[in-house]
C-alpha positions as a printed Julia matrix, in Angstrom:
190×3 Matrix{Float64}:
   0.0    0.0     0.0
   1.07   2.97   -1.31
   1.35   6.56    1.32
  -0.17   9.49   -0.36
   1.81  12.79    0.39
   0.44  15.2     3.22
   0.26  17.94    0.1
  -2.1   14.98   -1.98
  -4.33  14.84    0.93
  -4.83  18.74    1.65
  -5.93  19.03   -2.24
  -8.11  15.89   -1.63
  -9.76  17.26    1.85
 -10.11  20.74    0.3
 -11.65  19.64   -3.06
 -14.24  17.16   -0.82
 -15.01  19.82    1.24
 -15.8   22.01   -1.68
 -17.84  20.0    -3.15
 -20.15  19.74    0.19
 -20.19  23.06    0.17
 -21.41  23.33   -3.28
 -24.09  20.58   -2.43
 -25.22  22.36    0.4
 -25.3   25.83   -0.86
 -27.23  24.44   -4.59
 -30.14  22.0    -2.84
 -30.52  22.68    1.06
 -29.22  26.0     2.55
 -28.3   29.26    0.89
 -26.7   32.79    2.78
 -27.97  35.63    1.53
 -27.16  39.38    2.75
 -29.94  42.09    2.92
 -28.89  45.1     0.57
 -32.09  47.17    1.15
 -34.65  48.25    3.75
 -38.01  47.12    2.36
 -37.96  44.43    5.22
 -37.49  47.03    8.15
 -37.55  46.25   10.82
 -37.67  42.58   10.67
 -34.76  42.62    8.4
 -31.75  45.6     8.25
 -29.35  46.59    5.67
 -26.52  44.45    6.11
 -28.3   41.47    7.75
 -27.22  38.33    6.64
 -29.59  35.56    6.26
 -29.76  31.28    5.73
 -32.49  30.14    3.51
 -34.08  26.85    3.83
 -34.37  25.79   -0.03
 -35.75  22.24    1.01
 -39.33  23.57    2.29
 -40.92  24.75   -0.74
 -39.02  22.07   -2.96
 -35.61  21.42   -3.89
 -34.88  23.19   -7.28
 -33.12  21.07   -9.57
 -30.37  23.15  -11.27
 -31.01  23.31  -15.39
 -34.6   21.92  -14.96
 -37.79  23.36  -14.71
 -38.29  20.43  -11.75
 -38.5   20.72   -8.15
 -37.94  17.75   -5.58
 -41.48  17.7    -3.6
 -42.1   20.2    -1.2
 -42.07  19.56    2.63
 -44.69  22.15    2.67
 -46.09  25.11    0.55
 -45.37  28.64    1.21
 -48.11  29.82    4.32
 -49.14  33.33    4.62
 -46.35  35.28    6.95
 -43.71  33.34    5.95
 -40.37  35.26    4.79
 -39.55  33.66    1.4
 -36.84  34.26   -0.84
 -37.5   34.61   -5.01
 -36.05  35.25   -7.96
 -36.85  39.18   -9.1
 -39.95  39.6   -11.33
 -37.75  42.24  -13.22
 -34.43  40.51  -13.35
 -34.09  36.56  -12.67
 -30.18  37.25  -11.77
 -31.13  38.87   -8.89
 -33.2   37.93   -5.39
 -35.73  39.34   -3.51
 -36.58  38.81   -0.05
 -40.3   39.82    1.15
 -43.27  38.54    3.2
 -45.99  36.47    1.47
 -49.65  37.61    2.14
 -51.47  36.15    0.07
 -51.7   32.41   -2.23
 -53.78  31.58   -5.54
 -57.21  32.41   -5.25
 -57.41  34.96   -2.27
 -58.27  38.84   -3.07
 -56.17  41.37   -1.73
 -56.82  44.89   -1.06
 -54.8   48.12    1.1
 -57.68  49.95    2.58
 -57.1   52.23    5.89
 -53.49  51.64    5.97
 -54.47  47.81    6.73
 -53.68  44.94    4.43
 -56.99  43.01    3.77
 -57.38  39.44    2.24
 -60.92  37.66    1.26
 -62.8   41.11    3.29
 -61.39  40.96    6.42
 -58.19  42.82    7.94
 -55.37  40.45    7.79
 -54.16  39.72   12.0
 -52.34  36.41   11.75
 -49.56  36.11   11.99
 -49.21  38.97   14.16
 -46.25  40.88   11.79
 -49.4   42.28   10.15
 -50.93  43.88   13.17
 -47.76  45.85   13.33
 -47.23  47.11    9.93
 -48.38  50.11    8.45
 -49.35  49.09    4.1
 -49.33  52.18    2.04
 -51.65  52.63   -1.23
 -48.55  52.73   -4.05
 -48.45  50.89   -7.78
 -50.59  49.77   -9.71
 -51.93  46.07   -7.66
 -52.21  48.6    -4.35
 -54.24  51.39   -5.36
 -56.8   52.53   -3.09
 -60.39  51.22   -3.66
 -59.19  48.0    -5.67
 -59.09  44.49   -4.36
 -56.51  42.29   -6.41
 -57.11  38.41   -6.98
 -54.05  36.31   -7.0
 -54.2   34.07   -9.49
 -53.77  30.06   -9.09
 -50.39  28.77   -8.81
 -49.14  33.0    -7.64
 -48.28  34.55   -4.75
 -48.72  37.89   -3.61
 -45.4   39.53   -1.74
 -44.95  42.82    0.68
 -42.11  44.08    2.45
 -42.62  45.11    5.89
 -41.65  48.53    5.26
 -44.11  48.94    2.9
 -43.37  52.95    2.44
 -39.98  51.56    1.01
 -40.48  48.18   -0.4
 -40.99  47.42   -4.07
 -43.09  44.64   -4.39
 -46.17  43.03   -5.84
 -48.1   46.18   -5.33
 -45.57  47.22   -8.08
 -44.73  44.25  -10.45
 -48.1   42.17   -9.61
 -48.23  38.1    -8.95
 -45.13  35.8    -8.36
 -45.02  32.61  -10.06
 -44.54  29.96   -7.5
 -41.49  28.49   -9.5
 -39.42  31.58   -8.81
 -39.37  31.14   -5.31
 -36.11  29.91   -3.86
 -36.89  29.03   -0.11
 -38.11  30.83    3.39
 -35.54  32.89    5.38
 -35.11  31.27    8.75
 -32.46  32.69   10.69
 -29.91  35.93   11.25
 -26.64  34.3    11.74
 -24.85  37.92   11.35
 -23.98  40.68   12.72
 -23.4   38.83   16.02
 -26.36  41.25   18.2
 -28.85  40.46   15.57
 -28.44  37.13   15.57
 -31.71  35.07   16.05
 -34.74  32.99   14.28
 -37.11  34.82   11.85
 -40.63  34.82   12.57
């Protein structure tokens, strides 16, 4: 049996360990750093974020196929997407509302199917602002099947679906979990 060299088995360790990391990163978890304020003040400038892509469905690279879904997204959850606009870039915002549900910004309160959305209680706290053209005032929206409808908590600063309408579900990526940086911001997303 033949000794491989200490320098053989650093490439071999650090090749193996970047191809977990690449296995990782592509199918299961994914860091992702805030660049803007439109999720104030559940999410700051700077904040840097894991994903869980397994949730929604593991996205198979070069395929329009996703791995079945451990759940879909729910209401309140904190998901991740590709940009309506631009599919090299990601968006981060809060869903409020699935396929089939009517959506309307009416007394500075975010309403869905005629009655003042409370649950989770994020919405109770926000403040939803009459801008574009799916938030104008006196005009309920209805997400179509197989769309979601996105906000960012700071809605006087977010550009979102009130701006660029429905999301297809297959641009979503996965739902923000956790703050792992900077260190005093650390903690689990609600």
């Amino acid at each position: 049996m033949t000794k491989k060299s200490a320098f053989r088995e650093y490439v071999e360790s650090l090749a193996l360990a970047i191809l977990l990391a690449l296995v990782v990163r592509t199918f299961f978890l994914q860091a992702f750093k805030i660049p803007t304020g439109s999720m104030r003040p559940t999410l700051m400038e700077g904040d840097r974020i894991l994903v869980n892509k397994v949730i929604y469905g593991i996205k198979i690279p070069a395929t329009p196929w996703r791995l079945p879904a451990l759940r879909k997204p729910r209401r309140g959850d904190t998901v991740v997407f590709l940009s309506p606009d631009d599919h090299r870039r990601d968006f981060i915002k809060r869903l409020v509302a699935v396929g089939g549900d009517e959506v309307e910004i009416r007394d500075l309160r975010l309403w869905v199917n005629g009655r003042p959305l409370t649950d989770p209680p994020v919405f109770r706290e926000r403040v939803y602002y009459n801008r574009g053209t799916y938030g104008e005032a006196g005009r309920p929206v209805k997400v179509p099947p197989g769309n979601y409808f996105f906000l960012g908590d700071n809605s006087a600063s977010s550009r979102d679906s009130r701006y660029w309408g429905f999301l297809p579900e297959d641009q979503v990526i996965g739902q923000a979990f956790m703050i792992y940086w900077p260190p005093r911001r650390i903690r689990w997303l609600k």
